[in-house]
C-alpha positions in Angstrom: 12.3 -12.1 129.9 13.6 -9.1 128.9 13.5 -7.2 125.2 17.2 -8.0 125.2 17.2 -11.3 126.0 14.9 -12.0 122.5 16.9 -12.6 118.9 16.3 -10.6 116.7 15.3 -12.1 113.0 18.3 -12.2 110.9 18.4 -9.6 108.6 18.6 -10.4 104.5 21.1 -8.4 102.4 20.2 -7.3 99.6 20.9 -9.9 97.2 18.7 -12.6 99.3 15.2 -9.7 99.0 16.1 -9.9 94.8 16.3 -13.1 94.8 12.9 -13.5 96.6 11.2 -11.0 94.6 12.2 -12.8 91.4 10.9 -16.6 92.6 7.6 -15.3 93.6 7.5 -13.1 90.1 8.2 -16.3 88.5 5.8 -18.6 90.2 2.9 -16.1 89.8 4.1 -16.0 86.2 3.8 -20.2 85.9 0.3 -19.8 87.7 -1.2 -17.8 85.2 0.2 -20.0 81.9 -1.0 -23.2 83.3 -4.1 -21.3 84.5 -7.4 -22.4 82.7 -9.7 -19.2 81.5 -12.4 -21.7 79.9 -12.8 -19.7 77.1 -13.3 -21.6 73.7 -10.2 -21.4 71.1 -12.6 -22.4 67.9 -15.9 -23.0 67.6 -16.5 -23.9 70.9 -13.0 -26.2 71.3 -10.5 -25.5 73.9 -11.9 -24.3 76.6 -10.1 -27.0 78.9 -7.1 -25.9 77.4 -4.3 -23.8 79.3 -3.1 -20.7 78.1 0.4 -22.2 77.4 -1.6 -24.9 75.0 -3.4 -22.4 73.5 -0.5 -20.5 72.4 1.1 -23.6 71.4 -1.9 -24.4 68.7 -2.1 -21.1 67.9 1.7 -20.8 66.8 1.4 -24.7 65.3 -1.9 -23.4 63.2 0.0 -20.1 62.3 2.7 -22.4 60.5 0.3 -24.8 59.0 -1.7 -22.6 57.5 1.3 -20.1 56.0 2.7 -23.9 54.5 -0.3 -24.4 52.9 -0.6 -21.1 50.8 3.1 -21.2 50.0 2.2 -24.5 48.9 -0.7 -23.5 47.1 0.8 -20.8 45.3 4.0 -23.4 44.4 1.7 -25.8 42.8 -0.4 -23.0 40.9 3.0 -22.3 39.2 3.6 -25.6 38.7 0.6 -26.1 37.4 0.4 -22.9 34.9 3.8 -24.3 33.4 2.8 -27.7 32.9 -0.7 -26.3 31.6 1.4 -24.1 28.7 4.1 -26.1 28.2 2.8 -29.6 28.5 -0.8 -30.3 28.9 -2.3 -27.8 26.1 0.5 -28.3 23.2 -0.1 -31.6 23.9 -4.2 -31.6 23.2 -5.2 -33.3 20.2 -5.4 -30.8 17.1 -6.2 -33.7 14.4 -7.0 -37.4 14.0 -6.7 -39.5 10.7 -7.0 -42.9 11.1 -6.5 -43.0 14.8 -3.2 -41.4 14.5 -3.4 -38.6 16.9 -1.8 -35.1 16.0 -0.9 -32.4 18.9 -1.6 -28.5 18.8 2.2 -28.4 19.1 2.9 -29.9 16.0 0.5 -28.4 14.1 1.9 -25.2 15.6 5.7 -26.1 14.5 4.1 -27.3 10.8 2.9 -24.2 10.3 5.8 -22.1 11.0 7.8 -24.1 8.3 5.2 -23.7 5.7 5.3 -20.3 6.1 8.7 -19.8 6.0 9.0 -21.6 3.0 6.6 -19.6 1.1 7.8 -16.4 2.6 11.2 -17.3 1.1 9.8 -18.2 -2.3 8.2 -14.9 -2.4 11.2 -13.0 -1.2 13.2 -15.0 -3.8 10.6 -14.0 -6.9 10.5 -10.5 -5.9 14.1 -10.3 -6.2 13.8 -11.9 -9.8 11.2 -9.9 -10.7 13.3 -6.2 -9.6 16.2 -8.2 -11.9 14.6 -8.1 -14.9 12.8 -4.3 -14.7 15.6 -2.8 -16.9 15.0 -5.1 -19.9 11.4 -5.0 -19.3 11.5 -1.5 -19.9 13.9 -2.1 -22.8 11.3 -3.6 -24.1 13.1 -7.7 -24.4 10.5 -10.0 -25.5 11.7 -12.6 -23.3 11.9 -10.1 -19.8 8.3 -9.6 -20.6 7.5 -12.9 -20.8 9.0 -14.5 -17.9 8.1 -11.2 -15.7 4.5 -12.2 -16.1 5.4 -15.7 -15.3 6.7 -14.4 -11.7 3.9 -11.7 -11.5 1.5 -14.7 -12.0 3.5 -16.9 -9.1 4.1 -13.8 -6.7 0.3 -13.3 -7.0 -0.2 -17.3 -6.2 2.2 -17.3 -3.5 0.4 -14.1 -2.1 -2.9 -15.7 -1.9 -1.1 -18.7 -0.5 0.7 -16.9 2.2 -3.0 -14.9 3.9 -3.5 -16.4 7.2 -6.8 -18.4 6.5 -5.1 -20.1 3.3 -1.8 -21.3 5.2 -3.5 -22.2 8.4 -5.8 -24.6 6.3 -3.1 -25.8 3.9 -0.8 -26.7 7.1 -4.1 -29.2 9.0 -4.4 -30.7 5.2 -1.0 -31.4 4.8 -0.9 -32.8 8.0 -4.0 -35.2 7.1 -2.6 -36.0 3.8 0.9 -37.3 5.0 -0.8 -39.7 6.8 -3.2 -41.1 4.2 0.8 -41.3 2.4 2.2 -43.0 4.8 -0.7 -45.4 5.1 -1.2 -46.0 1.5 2.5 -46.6 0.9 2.4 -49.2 3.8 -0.5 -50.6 1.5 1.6 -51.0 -1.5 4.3 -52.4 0.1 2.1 -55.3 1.2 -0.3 -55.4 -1.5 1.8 -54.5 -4.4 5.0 -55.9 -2.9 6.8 -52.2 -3.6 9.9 -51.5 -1.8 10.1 -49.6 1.4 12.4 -47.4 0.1 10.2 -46.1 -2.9 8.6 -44.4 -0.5 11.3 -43.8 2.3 13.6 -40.3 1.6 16.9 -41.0 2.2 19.2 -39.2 4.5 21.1 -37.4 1.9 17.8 -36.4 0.4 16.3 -34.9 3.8 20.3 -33.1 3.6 19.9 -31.8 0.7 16.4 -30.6 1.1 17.4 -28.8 4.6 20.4 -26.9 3.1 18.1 -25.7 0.1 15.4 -24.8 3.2 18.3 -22.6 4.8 20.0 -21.1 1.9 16.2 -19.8 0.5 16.3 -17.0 3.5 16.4 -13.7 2.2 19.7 -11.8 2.8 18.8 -9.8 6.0 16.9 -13.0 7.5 18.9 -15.9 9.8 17.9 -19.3 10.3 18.7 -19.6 13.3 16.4 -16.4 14.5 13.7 -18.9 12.6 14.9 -21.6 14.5 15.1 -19.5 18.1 11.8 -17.7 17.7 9.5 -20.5 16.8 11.0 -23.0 19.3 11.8 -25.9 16.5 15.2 -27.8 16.1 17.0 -29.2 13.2 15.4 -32.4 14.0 12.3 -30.4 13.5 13.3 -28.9 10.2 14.8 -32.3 8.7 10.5 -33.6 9.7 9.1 -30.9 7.4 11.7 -31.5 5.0 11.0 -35.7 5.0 7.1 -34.7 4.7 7.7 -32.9 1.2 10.2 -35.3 0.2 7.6 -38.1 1.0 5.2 -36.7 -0.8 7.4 -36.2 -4.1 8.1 -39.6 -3.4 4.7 -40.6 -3.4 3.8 -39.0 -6.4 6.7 -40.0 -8.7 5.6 -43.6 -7.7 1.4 -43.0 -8.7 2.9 -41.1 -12.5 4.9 -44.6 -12.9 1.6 -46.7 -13.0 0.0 -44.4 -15.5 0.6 -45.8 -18.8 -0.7 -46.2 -22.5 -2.2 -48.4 -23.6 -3.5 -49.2 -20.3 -7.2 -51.1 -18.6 -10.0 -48.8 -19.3 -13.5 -49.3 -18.3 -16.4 -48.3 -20.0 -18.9 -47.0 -17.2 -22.4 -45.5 -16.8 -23.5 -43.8 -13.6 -26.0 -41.8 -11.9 -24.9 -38.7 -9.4 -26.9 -37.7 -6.9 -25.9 -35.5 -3.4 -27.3 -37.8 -0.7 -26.4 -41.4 -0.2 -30.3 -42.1 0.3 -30.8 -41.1 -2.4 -28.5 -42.8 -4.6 -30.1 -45.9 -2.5 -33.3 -44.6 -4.2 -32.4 -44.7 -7.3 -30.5 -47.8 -6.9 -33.7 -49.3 -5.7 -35.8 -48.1 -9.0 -32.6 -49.9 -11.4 -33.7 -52.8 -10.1 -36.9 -52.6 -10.7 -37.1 -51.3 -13.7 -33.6 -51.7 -15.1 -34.0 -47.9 -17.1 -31.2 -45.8 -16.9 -31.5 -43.6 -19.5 -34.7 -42.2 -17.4 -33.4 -42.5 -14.2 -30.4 -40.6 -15.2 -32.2 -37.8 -17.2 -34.5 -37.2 -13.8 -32.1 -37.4 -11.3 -28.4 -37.1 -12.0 -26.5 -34.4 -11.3 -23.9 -34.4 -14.4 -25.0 -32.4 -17.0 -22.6 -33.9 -19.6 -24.3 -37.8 -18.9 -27.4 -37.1 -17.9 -29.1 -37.0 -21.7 -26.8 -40.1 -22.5 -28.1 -42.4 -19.9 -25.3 -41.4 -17.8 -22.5 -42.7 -20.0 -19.3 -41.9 -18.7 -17.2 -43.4 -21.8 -14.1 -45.7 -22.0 -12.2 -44.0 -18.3 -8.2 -45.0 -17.9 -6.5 -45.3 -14.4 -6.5 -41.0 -13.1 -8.3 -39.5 -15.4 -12.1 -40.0 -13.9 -13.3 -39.8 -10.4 -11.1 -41.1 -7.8 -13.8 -42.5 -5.6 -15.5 -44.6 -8.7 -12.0 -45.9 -9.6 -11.3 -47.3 -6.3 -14.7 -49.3 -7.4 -14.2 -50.3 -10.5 -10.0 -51.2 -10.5 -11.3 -53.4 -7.5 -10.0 -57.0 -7.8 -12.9 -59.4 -9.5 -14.6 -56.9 -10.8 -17.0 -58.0 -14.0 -18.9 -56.1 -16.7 -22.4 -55.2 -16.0 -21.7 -55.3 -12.2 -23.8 -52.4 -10.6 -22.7 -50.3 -7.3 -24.1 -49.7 -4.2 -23.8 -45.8 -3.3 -20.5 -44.4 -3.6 -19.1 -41.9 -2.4 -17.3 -39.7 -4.8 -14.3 -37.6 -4.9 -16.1 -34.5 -5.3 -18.4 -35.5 -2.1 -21.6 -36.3 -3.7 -23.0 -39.9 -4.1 -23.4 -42.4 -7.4 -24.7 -45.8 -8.6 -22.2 -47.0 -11.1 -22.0 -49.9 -13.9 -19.4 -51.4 -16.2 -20.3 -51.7 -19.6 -17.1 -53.4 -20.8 -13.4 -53.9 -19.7 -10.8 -53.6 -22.2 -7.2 -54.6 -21.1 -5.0 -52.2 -23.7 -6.5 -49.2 -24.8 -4.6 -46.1 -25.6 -4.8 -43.2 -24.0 -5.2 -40.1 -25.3 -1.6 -38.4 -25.1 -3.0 -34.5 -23.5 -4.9 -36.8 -21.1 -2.3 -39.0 -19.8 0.0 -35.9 -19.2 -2.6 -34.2 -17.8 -3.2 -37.7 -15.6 0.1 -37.6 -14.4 0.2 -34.2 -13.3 -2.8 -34.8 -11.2 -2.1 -38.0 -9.9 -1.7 -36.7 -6.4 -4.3 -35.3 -5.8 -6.3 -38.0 -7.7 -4.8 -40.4 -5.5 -6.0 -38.7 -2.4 -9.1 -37.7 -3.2 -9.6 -41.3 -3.5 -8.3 -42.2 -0.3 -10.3 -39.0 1.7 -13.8 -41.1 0.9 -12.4 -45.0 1.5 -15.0 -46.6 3.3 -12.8 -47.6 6.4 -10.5 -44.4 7.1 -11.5 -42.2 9.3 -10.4 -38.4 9.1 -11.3 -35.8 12.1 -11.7 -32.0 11.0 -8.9 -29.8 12.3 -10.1 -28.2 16.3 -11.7 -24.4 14.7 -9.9 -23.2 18.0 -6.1 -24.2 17.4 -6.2 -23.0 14.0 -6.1 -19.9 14.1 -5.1 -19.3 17.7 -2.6 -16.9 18.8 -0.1 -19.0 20.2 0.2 -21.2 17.0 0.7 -18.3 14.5 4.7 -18.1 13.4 6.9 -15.3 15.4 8.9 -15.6 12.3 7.7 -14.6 9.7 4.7 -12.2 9.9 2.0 -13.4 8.6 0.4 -10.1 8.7 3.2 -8.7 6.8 2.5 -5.9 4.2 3.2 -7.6 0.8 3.8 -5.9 -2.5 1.5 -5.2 -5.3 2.6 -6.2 -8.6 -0.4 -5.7 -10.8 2.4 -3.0 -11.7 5.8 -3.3 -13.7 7.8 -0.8 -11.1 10.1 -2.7 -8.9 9.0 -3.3 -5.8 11.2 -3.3 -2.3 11.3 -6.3 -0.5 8.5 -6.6 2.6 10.6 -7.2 5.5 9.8 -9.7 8.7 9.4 -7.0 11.6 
């Protein structure tokens, strides 16, 4: 057969050889994806594992792992807000009695006491400048009431240092409560009405309006207000506090009176309560107080007298001893166990004699009265059954609790000197 008489191979144009080229391109391609190399993708995993697989764990762990940081850094933020805002103005500052008090509202407290002394010393200064030019007239009367406000600038002063105002604030925190527990007490004891105790709301009004019309001039309440984070329903608290208080003590000066109970009392002061147990123990053996007292107490004005305390009315003696001798069924010559006093030492007590109206000495029933308060709760600081945690050292003085408004590190006058002095103003 002849060369001629053979076909000849069809020949491919040159879209059929590009097309060619690009299937076998695209099944070497597939080969090599689904190709296994045996090499491990972590710690010895995934050797058995294609190339494609690989890549597909690889991109899957990628993701993962990105989600997870953006998710730990979203919950780090989280958590640093909650943690300021939430979780530590929220940890306990103070407990009395098992009512708990927060860091953030000993932190508020504090800003209105402040405030409020800042503006009675703003508001003394200014009476003070007023009255230089008859001062230096020489009026009798200027002088006199410009060393009344010297004296109460100089108080105030004092009051207003950072360590004094920081304290004040955690015990006027502990001492509304012992108020609001003891007036609960006298309403079920002593049958007074609630609202002896209760301020009403056109006193808490009228004690919030006097609060913002004491800023100085060049001072806002609302910058107070905005600064410090409070409310009004913040300010109308503090105010209700003070107005309690007032309350409280208007109620304690009505149950002083003359002639009155009095009790005629012997005791022995000692600093430790085993001690006074001691002693206690020796009275009953030997029944001599006048020796006793002379060797061990502590009062320098009873001791030589066989502790003799004298006829002592309702306020005018030690609060912690009163609470044991005004104590219902109590008889003359009953002896104490250890009390514990007012003044925070201990003492075995006795009544000599009761007597149901003696007079009292007018200077010492005013002088009663004025006290009362803190009389009163002295008393209740040393009752057997309450309970009263110190203030946390930390949150006292920390940063974040001090007032943006005012300063307490304000530059305050001096006036030990007549010359008018300019106004110290909140930076």
């Amino acid at each position: 057969m002849s060369n001629e008489t053979l076909q000849k191979p069809p020949r491919q144009n040159a879209r059929s050889r590009a097309s060619n080229r690009n299937t076998q391109f695209k099944r070497q391609t597939a080969r090599l994806e689904g190709r296994r190399d045996g090499k491990p993708l972590l710690f010895g995993w995934g050797g058995h594992l294609t190339k494609a697989q690989k890549l597909r764990f690889q991109t899957v762990a990628a993701f993962s792992f990105l989600g997870v940081v953006i998710g730990a850094v979203i919950l780090a933020v989280v958590l640093g807000i909650l943690n300021q805002n939430v979780f530590i103005p929220n940890k306990t500052f103070l407990t009395v009695n098992g009512a708990t008090y927060t860091q953030d509202q000993y932190r508020k407290t504090l800003a209105y006491e402040a405030q409020t002394v800042w503006n009675k010393l703003q508001i003394e200064i200014h009476q003070m400048n007023d009255l230089q030019t008859k001062v230096q007239q020489g009026d009798p009367n200027a002088t006199t009431q410009n060393q009344i406000i010297i004296s109460q600038i100089q108080t105030d002063e004092a009051t207003y240092q950072q360590a004094q105002i920081t304290a004040a604030t955690a015990t006027l925190m502990t001492e509304d409560e012992l108020i609001k527990e003891g007036a609960r007490r006298f309403e079920q004891q002593n049958h007074v009405p609630a609202s002896t105790f209760t301020p009403t709301k056109a006193d808490i009004d009228k004690a919030v309006d006097t609060f913002k019309k004491s800023f100085p001039a060049n001072e806002k309440y609302s910058d107070f207000l905005a600064k410090n984070g409070l409310t009004e329903a913040d300010v109308r608290n503090f105010a209700q506090i003070q107005l309690r208080r007032d309350k409280m003590e208007t109620y304690l000066q009505s149950t002083l009176t003359s002639p009155t109970r009095q009790a005629h009392l012997r005791h022995i002061e000692v600093n430790k309560e085993a001690d006074a147990q001691s002693v206690l123990n020796q009275l009953r053996k030997t029944g001599d107080w006048n020796g006793l007292a002379k060797k061990y107490s502590l009062d320098v004005d009873s001791k030589d007298k066989g502790g003799d305390l004298g006829w002592v009315a309702p306020g005018t003696g030690d609060a912690g001893i009163e609470l044991w001798w005004t104590a219902s069924g109590r008889k003359v010559n009953d002896i104490s166990g250890p009390i514990h006093d007012a003044s925070g030492t201990w003492d075995i007590v006795q009544v000599l004699a009761f007597d149901d109206n003696r007079a009292v000495d007018a200077t010492a029933l005013s002088d009663a009265k004025s006290n009362i308060l803190s009389h009163w709760l002295g008393g209740e600081k040393v009752l057997p059954s309450y309970t009263i945690g110190a203030p946390d050292n930390d949150m006292l003085t920390a940063d974040r609790n001090m007032p943006k408004l005012p300063d307490l590190n304000a530059t305050l006058p001096n006036v030990s000197s007549q010359p008018p002095v300019t106004n110290p103003v909140n930076p």
